[in-house]
Short mmCIF file of the C-alpha atoms (twelve columns), coordinates in Angstrom:
data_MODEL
# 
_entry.id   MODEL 
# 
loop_
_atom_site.group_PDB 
_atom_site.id 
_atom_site.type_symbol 
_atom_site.label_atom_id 
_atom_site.label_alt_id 
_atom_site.label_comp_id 
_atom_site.label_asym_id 
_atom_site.label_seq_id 
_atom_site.Cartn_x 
_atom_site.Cartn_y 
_atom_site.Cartn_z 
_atom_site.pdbx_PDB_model_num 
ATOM 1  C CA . UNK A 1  -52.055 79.407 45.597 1 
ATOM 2  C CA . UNK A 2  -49.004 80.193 47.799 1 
ATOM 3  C CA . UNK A 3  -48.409 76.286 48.162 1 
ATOM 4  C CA . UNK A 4  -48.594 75.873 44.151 1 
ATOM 5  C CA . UNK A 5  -46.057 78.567 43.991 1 
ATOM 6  C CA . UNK A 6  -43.639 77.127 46.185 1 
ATOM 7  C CA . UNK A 7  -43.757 74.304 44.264 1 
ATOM 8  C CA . UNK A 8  -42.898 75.658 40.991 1 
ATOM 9  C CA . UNK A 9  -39.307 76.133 42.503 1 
ATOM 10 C CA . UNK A 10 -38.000 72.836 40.924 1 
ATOM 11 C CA . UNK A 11 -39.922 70.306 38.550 1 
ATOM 12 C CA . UNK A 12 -38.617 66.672 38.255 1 
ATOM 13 C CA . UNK A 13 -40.191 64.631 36.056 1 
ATOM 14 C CA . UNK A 14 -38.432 61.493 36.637 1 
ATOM 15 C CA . UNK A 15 -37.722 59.599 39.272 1 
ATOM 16 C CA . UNK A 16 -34.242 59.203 40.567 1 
ATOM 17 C CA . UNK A 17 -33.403 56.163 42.449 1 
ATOM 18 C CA . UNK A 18 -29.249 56.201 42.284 1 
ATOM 19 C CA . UNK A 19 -27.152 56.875 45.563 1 
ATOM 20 C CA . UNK A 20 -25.457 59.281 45.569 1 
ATOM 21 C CA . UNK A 21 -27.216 61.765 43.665 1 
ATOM 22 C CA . UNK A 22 -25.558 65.391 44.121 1 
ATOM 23 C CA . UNK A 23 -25.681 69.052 43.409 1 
ATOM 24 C CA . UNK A 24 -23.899 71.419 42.282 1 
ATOM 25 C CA . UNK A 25 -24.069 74.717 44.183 1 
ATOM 26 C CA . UNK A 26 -24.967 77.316 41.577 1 
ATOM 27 C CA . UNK A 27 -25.539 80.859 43.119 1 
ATOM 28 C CA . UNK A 28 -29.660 82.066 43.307 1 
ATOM 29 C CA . UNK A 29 -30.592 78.264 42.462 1 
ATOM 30 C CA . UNK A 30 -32.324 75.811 45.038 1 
ATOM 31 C CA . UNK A 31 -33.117 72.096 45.222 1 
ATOM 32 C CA . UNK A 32 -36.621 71.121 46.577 1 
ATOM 33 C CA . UNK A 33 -37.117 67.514 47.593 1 
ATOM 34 C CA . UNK A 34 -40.173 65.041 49.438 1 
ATOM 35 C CA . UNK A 35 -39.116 63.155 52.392 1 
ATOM 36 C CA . UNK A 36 -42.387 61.180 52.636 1 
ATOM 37 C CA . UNK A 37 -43.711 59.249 50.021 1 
ATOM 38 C CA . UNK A 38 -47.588 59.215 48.546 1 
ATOM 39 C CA . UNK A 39 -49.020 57.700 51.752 1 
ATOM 40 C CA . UNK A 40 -47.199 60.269 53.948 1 
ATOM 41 C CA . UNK A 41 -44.400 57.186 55.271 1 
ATOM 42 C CA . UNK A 42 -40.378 58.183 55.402 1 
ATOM 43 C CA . UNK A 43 -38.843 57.877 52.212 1 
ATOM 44 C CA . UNK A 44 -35.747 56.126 53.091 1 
ATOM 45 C CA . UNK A 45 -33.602 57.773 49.761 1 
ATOM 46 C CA . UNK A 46 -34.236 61.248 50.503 1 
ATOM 47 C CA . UNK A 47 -31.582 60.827 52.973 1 
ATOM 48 C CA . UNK A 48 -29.669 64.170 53.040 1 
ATOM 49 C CA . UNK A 49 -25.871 64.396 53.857 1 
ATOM 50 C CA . UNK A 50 -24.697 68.154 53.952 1 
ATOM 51 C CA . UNK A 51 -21.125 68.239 52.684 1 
ATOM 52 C CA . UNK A 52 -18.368 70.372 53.608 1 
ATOM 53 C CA . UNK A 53 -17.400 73.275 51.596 1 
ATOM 54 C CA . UNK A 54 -15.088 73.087 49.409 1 
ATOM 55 C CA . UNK A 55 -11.572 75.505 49.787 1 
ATOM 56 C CA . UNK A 56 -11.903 79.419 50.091 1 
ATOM 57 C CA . UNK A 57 -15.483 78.600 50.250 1 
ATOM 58 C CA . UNK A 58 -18.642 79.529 52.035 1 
ATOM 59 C CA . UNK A 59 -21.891 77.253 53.165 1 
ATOM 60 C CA . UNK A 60 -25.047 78.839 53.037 1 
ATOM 61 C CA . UNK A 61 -28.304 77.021 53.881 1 
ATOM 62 C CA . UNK A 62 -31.957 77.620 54.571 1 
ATOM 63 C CA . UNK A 63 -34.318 74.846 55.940 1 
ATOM 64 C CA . UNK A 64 -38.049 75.479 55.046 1 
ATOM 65 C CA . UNK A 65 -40.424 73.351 56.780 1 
ATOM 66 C CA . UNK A 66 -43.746 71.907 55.052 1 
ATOM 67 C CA . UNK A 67 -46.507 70.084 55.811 1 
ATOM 68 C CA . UNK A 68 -49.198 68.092 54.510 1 
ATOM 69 C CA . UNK A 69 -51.793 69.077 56.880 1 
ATOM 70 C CA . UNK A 70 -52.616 71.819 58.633 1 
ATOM 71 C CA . UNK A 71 -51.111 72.475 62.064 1 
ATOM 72 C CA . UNK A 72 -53.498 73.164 65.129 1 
ATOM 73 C CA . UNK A 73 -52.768 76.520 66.829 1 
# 
């Protein structure tokens, strides 16, 4: 399914509770991430803190949206 395939983006099989966890910006690569947590409630360490870019350098960024439910047109 579409939502199956959007998943496969990135697979993390551990869980990562450090602060402070970044990434390195790697052309044609993305990071995929949960805010909400099994029972659909904030998950407090998925807080996200865009950086600056570095010198003689360019941000890019694309937000996609998901949801657990469907929405009601």
């Amino acid at each position: 399914s579409l939502h199956e395939r959007f998943c496969d983006i990135l697979t993390c099989d551990e869980n990562v509770t450090e602060h402070g966890l970044r990434f390195r910006p790697i052309a044609g690569n993305t990071v995929f991430w949960y805010n909400m947590d099994e029972y659909g409630q904030v998950d407090y360490w998925t807080v996200h803190a865009g950086r600056p870019p570095g010198e003689n350098g360019t941000k890019i960024g694309l937000n996609v949206w998901t949801r657990l439910e469907k929405f009601p047109v």
